[in-house]
C-alpha positions in Angstrom: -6.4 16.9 -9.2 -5.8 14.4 -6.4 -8.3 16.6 -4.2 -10.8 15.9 -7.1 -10.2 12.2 -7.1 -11.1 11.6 -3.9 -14.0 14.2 -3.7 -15.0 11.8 -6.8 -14.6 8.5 -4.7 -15.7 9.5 -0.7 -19.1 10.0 -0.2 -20.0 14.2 1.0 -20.1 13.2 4.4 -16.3 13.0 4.2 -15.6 15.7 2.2 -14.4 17.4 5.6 -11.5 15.1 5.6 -10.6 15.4 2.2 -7.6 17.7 3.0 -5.9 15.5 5.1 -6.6 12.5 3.1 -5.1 14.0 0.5 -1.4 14.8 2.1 -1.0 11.1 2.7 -2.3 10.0 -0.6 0.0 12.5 -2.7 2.9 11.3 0.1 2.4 7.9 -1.2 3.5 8.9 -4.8 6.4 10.6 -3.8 7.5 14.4 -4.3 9.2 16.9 -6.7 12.2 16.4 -4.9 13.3 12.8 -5.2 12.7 10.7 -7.9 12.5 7.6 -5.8 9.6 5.1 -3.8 10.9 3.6 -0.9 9.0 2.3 2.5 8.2 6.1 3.7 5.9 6.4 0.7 4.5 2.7 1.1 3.7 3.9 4.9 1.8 7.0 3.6 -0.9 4.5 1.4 -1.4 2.5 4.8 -1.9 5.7 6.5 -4.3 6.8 3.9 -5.9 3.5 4.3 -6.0 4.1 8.4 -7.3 7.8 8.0 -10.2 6.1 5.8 -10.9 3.7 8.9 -10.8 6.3 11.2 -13.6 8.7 9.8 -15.3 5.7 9.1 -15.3 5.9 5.2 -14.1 2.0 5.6 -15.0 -0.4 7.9 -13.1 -3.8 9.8 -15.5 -5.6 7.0 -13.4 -3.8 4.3 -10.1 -4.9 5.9 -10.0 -7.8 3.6 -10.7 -5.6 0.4 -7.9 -2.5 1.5 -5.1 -5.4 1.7 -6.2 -7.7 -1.1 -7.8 -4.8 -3.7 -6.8 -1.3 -2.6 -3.3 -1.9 -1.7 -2.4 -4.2 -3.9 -4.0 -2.4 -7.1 -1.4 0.6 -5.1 1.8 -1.4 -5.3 0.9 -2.7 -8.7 0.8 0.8 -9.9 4.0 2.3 -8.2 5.2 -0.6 -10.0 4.4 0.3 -13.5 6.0 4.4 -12.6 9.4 2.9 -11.5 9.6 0.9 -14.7 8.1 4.0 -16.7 10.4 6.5 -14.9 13.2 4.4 -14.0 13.2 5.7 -10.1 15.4 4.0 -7.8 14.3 2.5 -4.2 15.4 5.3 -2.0 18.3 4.3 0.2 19.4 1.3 -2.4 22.7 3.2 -1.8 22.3 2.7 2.0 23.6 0.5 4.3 21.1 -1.8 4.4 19.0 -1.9 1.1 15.9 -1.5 3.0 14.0 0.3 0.3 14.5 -2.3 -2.5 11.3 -3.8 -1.4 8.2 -3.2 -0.3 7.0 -4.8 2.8 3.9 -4.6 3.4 2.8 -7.9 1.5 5.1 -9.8 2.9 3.8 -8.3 6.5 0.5 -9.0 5.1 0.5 -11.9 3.1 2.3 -14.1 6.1 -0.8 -12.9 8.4 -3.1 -14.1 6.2 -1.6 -17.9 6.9 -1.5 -17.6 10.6 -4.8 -19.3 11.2 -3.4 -22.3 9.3 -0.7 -23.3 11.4 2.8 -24.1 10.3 3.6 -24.3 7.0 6.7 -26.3 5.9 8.9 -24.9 3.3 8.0 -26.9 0.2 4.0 -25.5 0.6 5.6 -22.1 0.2 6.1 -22.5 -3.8 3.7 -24.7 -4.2 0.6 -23.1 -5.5 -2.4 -25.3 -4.8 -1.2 -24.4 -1.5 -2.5 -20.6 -1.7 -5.7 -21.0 -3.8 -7.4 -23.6 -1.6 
């Protein structure tokens, strides 16, 4: 089905690619195997998102749209199957915790102020300070 979906979403001129694409999109769900999301499957979606920059299928003009739509629509729906299924952040057990978030929006989100300069701590919860 996910072969279909993006069959459904490219363009035929990228049909070619459509086999690859898919192993990094189905990585970015998980697999049978664990019942977890962690950063491996977080990486997968930006390497999706890379693969579709690299034949093309998106441009730099789109990189505003991958962070802000595609991505984001992403972690809100891996968000909505941990709460439906319950499934842990892999390696929450681990030493460090590193899965119990993602980090891409932080990585993300903090680029998108570094043309603004500094910031001091009380604009970061103060939200007139990210819609103007």
């Amino acid at each position: 089905e996910s072969q279909q979906l993006l069959k459904d979403a490219l363009p035929e001129q990228y049909h070619n690619y459509i086999e690859e694409l898919n192993g990094y999109l189905c990585d970015s769900f998980g697999n049978s195997t664990r019942l977890d999301y962690g950063t491996g499957h977080e990486l997968a979606f930006a390497l999706f998102m890379l693969c579709l920059c690299k034949i093309e299928a998106l441009t730099e003009q789109d990189s505003r749209a991958m962070v802000l739509k595609l991505f984001s629509r992403y972690i809100d729906l891996c968000r909505k199957l941990q709460r439906t299924y319950y499934l842990e952040p892999a390696g929450s057990k681990g030493q460090w915790c590193l899965d119990d978030y993602q980090f891409l929006p932080f990585l993300w989100g903090s680029s998108q102020l570094t043309d603004d300069g500094p910031i001091e701590p009380k604009q970061a919860i103060d939200e007139r300070f990210y819609r103007d």
